[in-house]
C-alpha positions as CSV (number, residue, x, y, z in Angstrom):
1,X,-7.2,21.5,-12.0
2,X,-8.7,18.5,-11.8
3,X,-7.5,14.5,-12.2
4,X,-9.9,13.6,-15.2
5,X,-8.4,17.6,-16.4
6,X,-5.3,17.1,-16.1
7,X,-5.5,13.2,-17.7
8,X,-6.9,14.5,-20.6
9,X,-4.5,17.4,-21.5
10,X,-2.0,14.7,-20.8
11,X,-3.6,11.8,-23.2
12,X,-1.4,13.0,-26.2
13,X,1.7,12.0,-24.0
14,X,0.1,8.8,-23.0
15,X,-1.4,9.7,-19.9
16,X,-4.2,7.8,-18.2
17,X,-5.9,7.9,-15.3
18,X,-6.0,4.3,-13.1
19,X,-8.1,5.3,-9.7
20,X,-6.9,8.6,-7.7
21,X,-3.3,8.6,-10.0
22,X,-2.3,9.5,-13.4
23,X,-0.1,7.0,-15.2
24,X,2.2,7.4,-17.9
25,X,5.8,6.3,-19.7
26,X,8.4,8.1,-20.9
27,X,11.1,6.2,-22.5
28,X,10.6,3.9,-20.8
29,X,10.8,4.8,-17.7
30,X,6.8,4.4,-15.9
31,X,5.5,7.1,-13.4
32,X,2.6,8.0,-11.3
33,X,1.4,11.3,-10.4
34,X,-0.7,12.4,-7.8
35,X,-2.6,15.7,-7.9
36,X,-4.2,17.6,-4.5
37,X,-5.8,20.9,-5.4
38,X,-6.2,23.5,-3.4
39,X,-8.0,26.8,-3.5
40,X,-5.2,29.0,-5.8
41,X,-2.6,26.1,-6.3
42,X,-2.2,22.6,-7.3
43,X,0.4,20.4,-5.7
44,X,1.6,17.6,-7.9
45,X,3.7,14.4,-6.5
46,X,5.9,12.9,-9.2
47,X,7.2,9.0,-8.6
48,X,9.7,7.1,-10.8
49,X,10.9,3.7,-9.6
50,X,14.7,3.5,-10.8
51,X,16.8,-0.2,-11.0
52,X,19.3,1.3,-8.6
53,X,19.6,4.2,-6.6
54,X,20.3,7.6,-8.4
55,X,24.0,8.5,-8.1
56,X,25.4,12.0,-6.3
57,X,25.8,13.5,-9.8
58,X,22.9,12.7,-11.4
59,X,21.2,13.9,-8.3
60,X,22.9,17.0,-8.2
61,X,21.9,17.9,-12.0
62,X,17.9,16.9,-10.8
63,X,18.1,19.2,-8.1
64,X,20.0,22.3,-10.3
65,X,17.7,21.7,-13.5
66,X,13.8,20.9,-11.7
67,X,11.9,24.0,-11.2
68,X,12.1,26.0,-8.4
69,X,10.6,25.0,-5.3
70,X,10.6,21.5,-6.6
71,X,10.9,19.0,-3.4
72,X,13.0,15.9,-4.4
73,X,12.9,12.9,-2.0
74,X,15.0,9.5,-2.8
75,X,13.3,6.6,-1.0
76,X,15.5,3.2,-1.4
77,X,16.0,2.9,-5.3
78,X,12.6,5.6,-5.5
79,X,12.6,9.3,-6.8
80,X,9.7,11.3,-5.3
81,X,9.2,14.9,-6.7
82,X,6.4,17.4,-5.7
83,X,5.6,20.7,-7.6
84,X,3.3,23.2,-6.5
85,X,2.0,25.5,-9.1
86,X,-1.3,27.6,-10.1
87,X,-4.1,25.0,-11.9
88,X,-3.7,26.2,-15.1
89,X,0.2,25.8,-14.8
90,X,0.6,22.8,-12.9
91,X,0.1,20.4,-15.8
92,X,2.9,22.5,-17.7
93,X,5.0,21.8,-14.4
94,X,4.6,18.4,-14.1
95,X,5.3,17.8,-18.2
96,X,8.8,19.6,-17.5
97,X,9.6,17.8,-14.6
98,X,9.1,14.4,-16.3
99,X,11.4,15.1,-19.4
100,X,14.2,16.9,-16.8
101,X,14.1,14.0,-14.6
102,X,14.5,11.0,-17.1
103,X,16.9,13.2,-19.1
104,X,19.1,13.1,-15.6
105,X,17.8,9.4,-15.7
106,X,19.6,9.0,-18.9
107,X,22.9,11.1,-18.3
108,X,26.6,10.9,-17.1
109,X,28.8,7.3,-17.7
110,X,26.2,5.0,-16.9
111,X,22.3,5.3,-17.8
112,X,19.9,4.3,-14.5
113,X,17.5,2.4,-16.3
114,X,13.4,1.8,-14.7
115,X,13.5,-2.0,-12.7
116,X,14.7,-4.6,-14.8
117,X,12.5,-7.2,-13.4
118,X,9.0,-7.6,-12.8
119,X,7.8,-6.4,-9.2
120,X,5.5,-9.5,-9.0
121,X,7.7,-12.7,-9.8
122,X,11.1,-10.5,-10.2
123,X,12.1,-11.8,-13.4
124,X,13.7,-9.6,-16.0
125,X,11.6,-9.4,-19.4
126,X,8.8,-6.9,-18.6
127,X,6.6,-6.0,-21.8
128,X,4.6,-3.7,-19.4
129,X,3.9,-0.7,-16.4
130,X,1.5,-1.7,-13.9
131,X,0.3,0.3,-10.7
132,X,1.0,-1.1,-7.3
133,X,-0.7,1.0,-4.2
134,X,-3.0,3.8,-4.9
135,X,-2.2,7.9,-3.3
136,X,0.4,9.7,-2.8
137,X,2.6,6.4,-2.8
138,X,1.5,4.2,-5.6
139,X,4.4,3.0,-7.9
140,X,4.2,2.7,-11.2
141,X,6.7,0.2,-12.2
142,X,7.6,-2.5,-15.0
143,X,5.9,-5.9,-14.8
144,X,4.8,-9.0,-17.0
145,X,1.3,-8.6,-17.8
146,X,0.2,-12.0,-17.8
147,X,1.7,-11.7,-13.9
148,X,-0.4,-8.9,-13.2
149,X,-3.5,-10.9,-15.2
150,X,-3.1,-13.9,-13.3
151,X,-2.6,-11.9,-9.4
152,X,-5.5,-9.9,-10.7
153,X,-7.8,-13.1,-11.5
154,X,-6.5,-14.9,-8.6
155,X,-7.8,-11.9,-6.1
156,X,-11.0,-11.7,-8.5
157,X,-11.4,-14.9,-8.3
158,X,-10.9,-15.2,-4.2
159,X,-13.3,-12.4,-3.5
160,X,-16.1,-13.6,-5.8
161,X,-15.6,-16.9,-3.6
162,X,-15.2,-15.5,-0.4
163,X,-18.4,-13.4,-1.2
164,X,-20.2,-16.0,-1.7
165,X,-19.1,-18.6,0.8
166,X,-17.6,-16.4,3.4
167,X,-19.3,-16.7,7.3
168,X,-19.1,-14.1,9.7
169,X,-19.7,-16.4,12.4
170,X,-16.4,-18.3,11.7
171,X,-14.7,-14.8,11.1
172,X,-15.4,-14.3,14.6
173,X,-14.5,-17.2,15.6
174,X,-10.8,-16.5,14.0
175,X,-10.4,-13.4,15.1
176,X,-10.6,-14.1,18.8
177,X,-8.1,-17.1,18.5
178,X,-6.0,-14.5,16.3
179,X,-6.3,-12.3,19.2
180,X,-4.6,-14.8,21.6
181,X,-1.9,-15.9,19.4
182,X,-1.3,-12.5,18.9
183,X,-0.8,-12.7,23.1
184,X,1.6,-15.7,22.9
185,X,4.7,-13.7,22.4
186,X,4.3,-11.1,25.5
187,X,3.0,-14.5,27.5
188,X,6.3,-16.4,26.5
189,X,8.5,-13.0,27.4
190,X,6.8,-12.9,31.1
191,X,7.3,-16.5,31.4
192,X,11.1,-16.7,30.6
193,X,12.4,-13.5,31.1
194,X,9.4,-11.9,33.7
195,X,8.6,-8.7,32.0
196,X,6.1,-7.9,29.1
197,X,7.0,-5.2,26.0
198,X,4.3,-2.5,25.1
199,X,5.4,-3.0,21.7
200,X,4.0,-6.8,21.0
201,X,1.0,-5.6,21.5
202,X,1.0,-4.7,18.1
203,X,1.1,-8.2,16.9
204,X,-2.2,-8.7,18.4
205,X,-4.8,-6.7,15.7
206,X,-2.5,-8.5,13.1
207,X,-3.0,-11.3,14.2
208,X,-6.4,-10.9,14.8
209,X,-7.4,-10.4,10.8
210,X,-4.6,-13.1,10.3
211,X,-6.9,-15.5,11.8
212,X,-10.4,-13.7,10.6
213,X,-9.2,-14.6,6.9
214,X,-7.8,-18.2,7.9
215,X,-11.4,-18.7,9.2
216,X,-13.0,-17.8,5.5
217,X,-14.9,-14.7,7.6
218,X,-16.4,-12.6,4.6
219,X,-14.8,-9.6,4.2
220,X,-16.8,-6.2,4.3
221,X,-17.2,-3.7,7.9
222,X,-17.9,-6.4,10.4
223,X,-14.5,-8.0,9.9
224,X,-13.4,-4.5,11.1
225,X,-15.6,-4.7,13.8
226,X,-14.1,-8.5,14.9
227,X,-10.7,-7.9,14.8
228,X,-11.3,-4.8,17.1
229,X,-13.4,-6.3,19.4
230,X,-11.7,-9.2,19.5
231,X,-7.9,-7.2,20.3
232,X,-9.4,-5.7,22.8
233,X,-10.8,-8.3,24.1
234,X,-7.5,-10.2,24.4
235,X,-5.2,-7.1,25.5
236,X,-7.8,-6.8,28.7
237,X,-7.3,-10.2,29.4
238,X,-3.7,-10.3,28.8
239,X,-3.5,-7.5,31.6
240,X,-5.6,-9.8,33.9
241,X,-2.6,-12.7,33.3
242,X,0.2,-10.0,33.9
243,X,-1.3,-9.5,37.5
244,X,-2.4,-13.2,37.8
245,X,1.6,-14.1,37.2
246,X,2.7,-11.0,39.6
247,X,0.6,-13.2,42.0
248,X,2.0,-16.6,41.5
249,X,5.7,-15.4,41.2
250,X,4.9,-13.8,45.3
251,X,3.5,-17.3,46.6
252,X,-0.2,-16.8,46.5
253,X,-2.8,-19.2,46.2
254,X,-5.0,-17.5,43.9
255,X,-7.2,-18.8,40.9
256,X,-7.2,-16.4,37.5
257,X,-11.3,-15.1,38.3
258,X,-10.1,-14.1,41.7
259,X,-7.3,-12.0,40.6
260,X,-10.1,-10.5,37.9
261,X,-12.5,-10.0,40.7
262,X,-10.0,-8.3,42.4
263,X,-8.6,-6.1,39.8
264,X,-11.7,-5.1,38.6
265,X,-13.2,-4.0,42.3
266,X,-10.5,-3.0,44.5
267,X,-7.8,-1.7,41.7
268,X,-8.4,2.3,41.4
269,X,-8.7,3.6,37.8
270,X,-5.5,5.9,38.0
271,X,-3.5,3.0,38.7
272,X,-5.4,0.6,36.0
273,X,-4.4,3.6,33.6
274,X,-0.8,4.2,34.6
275,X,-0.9,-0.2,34.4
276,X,-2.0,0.2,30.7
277,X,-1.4,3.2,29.0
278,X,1.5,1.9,27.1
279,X,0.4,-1.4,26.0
280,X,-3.0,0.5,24.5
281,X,-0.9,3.0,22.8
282,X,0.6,0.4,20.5
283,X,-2.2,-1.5,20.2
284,X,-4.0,1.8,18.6
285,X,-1.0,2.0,16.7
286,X,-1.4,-1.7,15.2
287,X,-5.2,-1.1,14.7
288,X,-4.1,2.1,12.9
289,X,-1.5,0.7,11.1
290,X,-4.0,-2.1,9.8
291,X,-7.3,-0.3,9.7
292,X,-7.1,0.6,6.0
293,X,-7.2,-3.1,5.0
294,X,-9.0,-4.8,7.1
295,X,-11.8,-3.3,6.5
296,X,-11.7,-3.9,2.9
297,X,-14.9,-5.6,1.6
298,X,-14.8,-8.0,-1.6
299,X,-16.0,-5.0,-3.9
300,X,-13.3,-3.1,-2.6
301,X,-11.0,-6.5,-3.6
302,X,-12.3,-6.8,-6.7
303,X,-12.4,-3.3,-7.6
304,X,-8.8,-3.0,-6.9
305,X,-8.1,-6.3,-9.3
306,X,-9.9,-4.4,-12.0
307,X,-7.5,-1.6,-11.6
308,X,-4.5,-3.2,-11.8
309,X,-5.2,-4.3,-15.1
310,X,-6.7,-1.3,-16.5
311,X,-3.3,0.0,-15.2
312,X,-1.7,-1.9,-17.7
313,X,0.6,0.1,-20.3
314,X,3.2,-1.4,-22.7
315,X,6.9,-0.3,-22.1
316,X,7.4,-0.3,-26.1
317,X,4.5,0.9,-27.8
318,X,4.4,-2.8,-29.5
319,X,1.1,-5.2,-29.0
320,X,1.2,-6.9,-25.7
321,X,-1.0,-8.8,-23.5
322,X,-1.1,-5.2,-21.7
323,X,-3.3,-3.9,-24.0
324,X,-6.4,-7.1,-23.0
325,X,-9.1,-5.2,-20.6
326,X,-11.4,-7.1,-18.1
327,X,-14.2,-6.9,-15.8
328,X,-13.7,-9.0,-12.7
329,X,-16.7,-7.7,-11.4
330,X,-18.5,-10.7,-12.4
331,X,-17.6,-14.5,-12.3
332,X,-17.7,-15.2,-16.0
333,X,-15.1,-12.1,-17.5
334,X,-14.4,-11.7,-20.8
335,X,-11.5,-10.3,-22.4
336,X,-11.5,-8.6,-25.6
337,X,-9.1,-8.9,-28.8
338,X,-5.9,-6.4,-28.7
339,X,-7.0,-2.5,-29.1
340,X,-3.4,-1.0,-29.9
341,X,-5.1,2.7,-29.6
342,X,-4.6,2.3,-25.6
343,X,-0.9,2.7,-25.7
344,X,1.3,5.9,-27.1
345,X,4.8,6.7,-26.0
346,X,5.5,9.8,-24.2
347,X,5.6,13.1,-27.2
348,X,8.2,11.9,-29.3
349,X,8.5,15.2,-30.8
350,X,9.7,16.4,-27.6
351,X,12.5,13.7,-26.3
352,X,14.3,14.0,-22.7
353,X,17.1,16.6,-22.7
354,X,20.6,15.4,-22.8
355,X,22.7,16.4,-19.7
356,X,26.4,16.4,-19.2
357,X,27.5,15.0,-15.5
């Protein structure tokens, strides 16, 4: 099955689909689902954001009352669950699961309710869902919608700017210095203490697009290309003032370009390797770790504002600012008058089952 299936046989429960999720609430409570198909079966990852973790009991009733084979994962105050069924079952799976869980939400002494306050200023009084992350790990989780309006417009607004003024030469620029502040910590720990840690070497790519964005560089593939170039750039070197120090702390007279000239011509590879190996590990790791958003181009910005507010879904089924829709995709949006069709509880007919701790 796929996502624009499965979102429409769920549109009578209020399901929509925002990007590579399916959204939805069920009373109350906001969720996110993400579907991967496979040849014969479909696997479905359920997420709830709860305000508190999910006691012992109520998890022990999840785990006795989900479907067979259902996985259940608790991350923080989070309740993952993945379902694996055939395509034409899996949407009957994943409707189940929903009512079981927030029944077990909603049972024993004490109801857990969904977060009491908003996930962007953290103020109680959410009128609405909205979708934070995309994948397997987006959260759907309640919000203000004029918070999510005005982050939304703000990043719009930013990338329409940064478009437009944006310079890759400055980029550049702010990416090398980013790579050598991103030095400064391993440079101060061979100073004070004489040895250097692999492991800040992972401040270096980070730093790198730190300083690319200070700079106003325009976002889009080249800032990708920058902030590697520019890491690599300053690990090399930093491995050049590792042996230049090695130098200085055994007496020699030696300037920094002689202690290149040196490394680079006498130094055999093996030994540049075994030098290296674990300093470029976690500086792969870093690069990895931020690869996914620093190469991000304005579209990509903007696209993602959009999506956050087409994300939006009201808690109550009431008119909220929820229900406005809007195009940041150019400077002068517009935002049209209330359509009250976009929001519809979960099947009413059909409410959460009541469980006994």
């Amino acid at each position: 099955m796929t996502l624009q299936e499965f979102s429409r046989s769920g549109e009578a429960q209020g399901m929509r689909l925002v990007g590579s999720n399916i959204i939805g609430v069920c009373e109350g409570y906001p969720y996110s689902i993400f579907l991967k198909s496979a040849k014969s079966t479909d696997t479905a990852s359920l997420r709830f954001a709860l305000n508190q973790a999910l006691p012992g009991k109520n998890r022990k009733a999840l785990k006795s009352l989900a479907p067979k084979g259902t996985r259940i994962a608790y991350i923080q105050t989070q309740v993952l669950l993945t379902v694996t069924a055939a395509p034409e079952e899996i949407f009957h799976a994943v409707s189940s699961l929903i009512t079981t869980a927030v029944g077990c939400f909603q049972s024993g002494k004490k109801t857990i309710p969904a977060p009491l306050k908003c996930f962007a200023c953290n103020k109680p009084g959410c009128d609405s869902a909205a979708l934070s992350g995309s994948g397997v790990g987006a959260l759907y989780q309640p919000a203000h919608a004029s918070c999510v309006m005005g982050k939304s417009e703000k990043t719009a607004f930013e990338a329409q700017k940064n478009e437009q003024s944006g310079n890759f030469l400055l980029g550049l620029i702010g990416a090398i210095i980013g790579g050598f502040v991103g030095t400064l910590p391993n440079t101060a720990l061979i100073m004070l203490a004489e040895w250097h840690s692999g492991y800040l070497y992972l401040l270096i790519p980070l730093a790198s697009y730190f300083f690319y964005k200070l700079f106003r560089g325009r976002m889009g593939n080249f800032a990708r290309l920058a902030v590697i170039l520019s890491s690599v750039v300053a690990f090399v070197l930093m491995q050049f003032f590792v042996e230049y120090l090695d130098f200085i702390q055994l007496g020699y007279s030696i300037t920094f370009f002689e202690v290149v000239e040196w490394y680079i011509s006498d130094v055999p590879l093996g030994n540049i390797l075994e030098n290296i190996w674990f300093g470029a590990l976690f500086l792969l790791i870093g690069l990895a770790a931020s690869f996914s958003q620093i190469g991000k181009t304005n579209r990509d910005f903007i696209q993602q504002a959009n999506a956050d507010v087409e994300s939006l879904m009201s808690l109550h089924g009431a008119p909220t600012p929820a229900s406005y829709t809007t195009d940041f995709s150019s400077p002068a949006s517009s935002i049209p008058a209330d359509d009250e069709s976009r929001y519809s509880s979960y099947d009413p007919e059909k409410p959460p089952m009541e469980i006994d701790l």
